[in-house]
N, C-alpha and C positions, 0 to 999 in steps of 0.2 A: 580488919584494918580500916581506917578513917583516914580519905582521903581528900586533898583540898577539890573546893567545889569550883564550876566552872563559873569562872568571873572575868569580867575586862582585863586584867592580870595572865590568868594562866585560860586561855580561850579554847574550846572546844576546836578540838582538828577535825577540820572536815575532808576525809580520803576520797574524793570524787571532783571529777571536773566539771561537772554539770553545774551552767546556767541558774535552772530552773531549785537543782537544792538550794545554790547559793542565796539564791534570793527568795526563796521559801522565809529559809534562816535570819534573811536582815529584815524579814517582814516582822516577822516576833521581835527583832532586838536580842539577838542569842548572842553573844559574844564566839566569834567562832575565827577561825584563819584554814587557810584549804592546804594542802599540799596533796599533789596527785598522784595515787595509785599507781598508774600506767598499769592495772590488770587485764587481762584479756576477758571482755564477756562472751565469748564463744558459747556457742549453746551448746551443751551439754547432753539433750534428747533426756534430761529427767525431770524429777515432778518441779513443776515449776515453783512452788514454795521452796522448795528444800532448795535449789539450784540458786534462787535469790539469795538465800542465805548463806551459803558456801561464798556465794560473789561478797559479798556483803563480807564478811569475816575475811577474804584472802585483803581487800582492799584495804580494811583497815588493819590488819598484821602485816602488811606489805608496808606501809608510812611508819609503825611503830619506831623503827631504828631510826628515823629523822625529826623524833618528839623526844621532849625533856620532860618525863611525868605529866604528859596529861593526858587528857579524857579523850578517846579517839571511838569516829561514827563514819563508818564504812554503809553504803545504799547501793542499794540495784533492782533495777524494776523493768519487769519483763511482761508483755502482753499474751492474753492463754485464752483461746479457743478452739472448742473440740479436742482435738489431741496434737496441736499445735502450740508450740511458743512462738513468739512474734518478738525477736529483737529489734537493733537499728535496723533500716534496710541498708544495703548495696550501695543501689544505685536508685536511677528514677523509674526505672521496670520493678524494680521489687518491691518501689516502695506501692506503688499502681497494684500488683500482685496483692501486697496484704491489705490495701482498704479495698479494694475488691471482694477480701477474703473477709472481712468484717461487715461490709456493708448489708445492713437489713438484719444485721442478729445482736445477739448481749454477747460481751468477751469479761473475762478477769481482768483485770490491770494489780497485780502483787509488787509490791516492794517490800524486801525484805533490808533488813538493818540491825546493824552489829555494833555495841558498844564497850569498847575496852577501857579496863580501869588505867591509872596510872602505870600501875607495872604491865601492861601488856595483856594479864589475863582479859580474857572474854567475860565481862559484867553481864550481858543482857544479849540474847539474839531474836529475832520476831520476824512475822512476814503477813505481813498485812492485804486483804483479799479488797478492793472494789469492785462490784458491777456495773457496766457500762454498755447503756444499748447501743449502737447508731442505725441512724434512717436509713432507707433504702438509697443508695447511691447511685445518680444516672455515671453514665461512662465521662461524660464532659464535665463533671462537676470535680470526678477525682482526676481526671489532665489539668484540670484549672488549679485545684489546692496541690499537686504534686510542683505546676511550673511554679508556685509560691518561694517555694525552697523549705518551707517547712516543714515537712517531715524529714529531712535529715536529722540523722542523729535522735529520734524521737523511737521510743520503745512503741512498736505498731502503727510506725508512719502518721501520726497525729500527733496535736499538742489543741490540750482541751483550754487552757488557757490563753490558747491565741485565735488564730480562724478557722481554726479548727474544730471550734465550738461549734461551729455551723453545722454539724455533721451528729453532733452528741441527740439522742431524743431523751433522755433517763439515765440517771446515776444513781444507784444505791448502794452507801458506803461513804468513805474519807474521798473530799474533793482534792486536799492538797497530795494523797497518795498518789492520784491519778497522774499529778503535774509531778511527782518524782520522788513523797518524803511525806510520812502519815504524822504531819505536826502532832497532832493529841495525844496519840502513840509511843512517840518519841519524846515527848514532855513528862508523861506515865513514869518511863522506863527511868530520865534523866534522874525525875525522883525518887525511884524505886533504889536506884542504884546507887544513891547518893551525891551522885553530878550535880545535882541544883538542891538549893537549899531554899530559896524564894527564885518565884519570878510570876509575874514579867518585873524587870530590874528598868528605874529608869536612867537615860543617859549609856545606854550598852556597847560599845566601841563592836562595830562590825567591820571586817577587811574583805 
């Protein structure tokens, strides 16, 4: 079945509240509008790919009933090393706890992503790996980026895209995965599945 593609008209739903997608999405010109999830991403203690992708699918079968046939993209991305996942933190101790637990080694940064056709079925599901080293972190460097406020909310207490950067030595893999949503990946997928027919489209209406 052939279904209409994502255009300024009928705009790709984005089930996530995050920042960071949003404005991945109006960086390209995607035609997209949000409505939020509200899923729990409780950590689940399993494999961290497979657990993005569950989160990924429940969020966007979760917004389904609040869309009128269209193309809906469910994300969730969780930090993994060793035999740890690394969600949001807490507070300002846990956030201190996991760049402590990062600092001086390589970690995964995964996002997994779910895209459903107009009727709800599941078109396309993926979970995309980057690796990320960071330097050796003295004790006052991570009290100083913690008072920032920036790591709330951020999957493994950082954000590579803000001051956080100061902390990254080597990335190898998708830059824009790392900030929340593996643009190339999901542009792949958008065509594979028939979501997009051309792009990048000019004049793109984003909300």
């Amino acid at each position: 079945m052939k279904f209409s593609p994502v255009n300024a008209q009928s705009p790709l739903i984005l089930a996530s509240a995050s920042p960071r997608r949003r404005h991945l999405l109006s960086q390209i010109g995607l035609p997209f509008r949000v409505i939020k999830s509200n899923v729990s991403e409780t950590n689940t203690g399993a494999d961290p790919e497979r657990l993005c992708r569950v989160l990924a699918e429940k969020k966007a079968l979760r917004v389904y009933p609040e869309t009128e046939a269209s193309w809906i993209l469910g994300a969730d991305t969780v930090v993994a090393i060793e035999d740890s996942i690394l969600g949001k933190p807490e507070d300002d101790g846990d956030a201190m706890r996991m760049l402590d637990f990062l600092s001086g080694k390589e970690h995964r940064v995964i996002t997994g992503f779910c895209v459903l056709n107009p009727t709800g079925a599941i078109a396309h599901t993926e979970a995309v790996t980057t690796f990320v080293r960071v330097k050796k972190l003295a004790r006052k460097e991570i009290k100083a980026y913690v008072a920032t406020g920036e790591p709330h909310g951020k999957a493994g207490s950082y954000a590579i895209q803000g001051i956080g950067a100061f902390m990254v030595e080597a990335i190898a893999g998708s830059y824009t995965n790392v900030v929340g949503l593996p643009l190339c990946a999901l542009i792949k997928c958008l065509f594979s599945t028939g979501a997009l027919e051309t792009f990048p489209n000019r004049g793109a209406i984003t909300v």
